[in-house]
N, C-alpha and C positions, 0 to 999 in steps of 0.2 A: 785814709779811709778805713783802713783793714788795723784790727789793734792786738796785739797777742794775748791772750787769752791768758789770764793768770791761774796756775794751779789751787786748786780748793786745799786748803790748809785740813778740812774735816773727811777728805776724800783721802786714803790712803791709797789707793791705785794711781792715784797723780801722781802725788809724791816718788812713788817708788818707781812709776816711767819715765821719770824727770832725772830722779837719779843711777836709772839704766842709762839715760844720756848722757851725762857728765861724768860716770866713771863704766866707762865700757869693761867688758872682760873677755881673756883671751886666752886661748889654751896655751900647753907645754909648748908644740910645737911652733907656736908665734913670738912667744918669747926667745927660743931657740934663736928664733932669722931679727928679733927687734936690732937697728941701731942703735938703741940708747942706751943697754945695757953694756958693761963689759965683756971680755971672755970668759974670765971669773965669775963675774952674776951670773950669766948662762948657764955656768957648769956649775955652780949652786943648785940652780931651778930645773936644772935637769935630771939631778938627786933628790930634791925635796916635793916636787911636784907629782901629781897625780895626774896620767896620760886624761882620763873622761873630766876631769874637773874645767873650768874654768873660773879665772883669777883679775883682778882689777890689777891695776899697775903697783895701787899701794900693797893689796895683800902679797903679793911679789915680794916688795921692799920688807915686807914685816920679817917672811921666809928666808929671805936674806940676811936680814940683820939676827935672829933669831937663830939662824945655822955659822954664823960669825959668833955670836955670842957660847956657841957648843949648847945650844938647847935645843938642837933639831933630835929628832927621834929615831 
């Protein structure tokens, strides 16, 4: 009876609520307590991150790989 409403491809408010849903973001301190990080990635992200920001899971990964590679600032 009830059909999910498909996002308007010409509506950009859609799109970009749709993809606030599928890549959420989270501060310093949640990445801190994550289980899926290591000890290491934490103590990465707790050097490269910005306490007021919030971050997606990937932009984490990029900060990580990016301060591995010695191109963090």
């Amino acid at each position: 009876m009830f059909t999910k409403k498909e996002p308007d491809p010409k509506n950009p408010e859609t799109k970009q609520k749709n993809n606030q849903q599928t890549n959420p973001k989270y501060s310093k301190a949640q990445f801190a307590e994550s289980r899926q990080l290591s000890r290491m990635e934490k103590d990465i992200l707790a050097a490269v991150l910005l306490e007021q920001e919030t971050y997606t899971l990937q932009e984490a990964q990029q900060h990580i790989q990016q301060f591995m590679n010695g191109e963090a600032q």
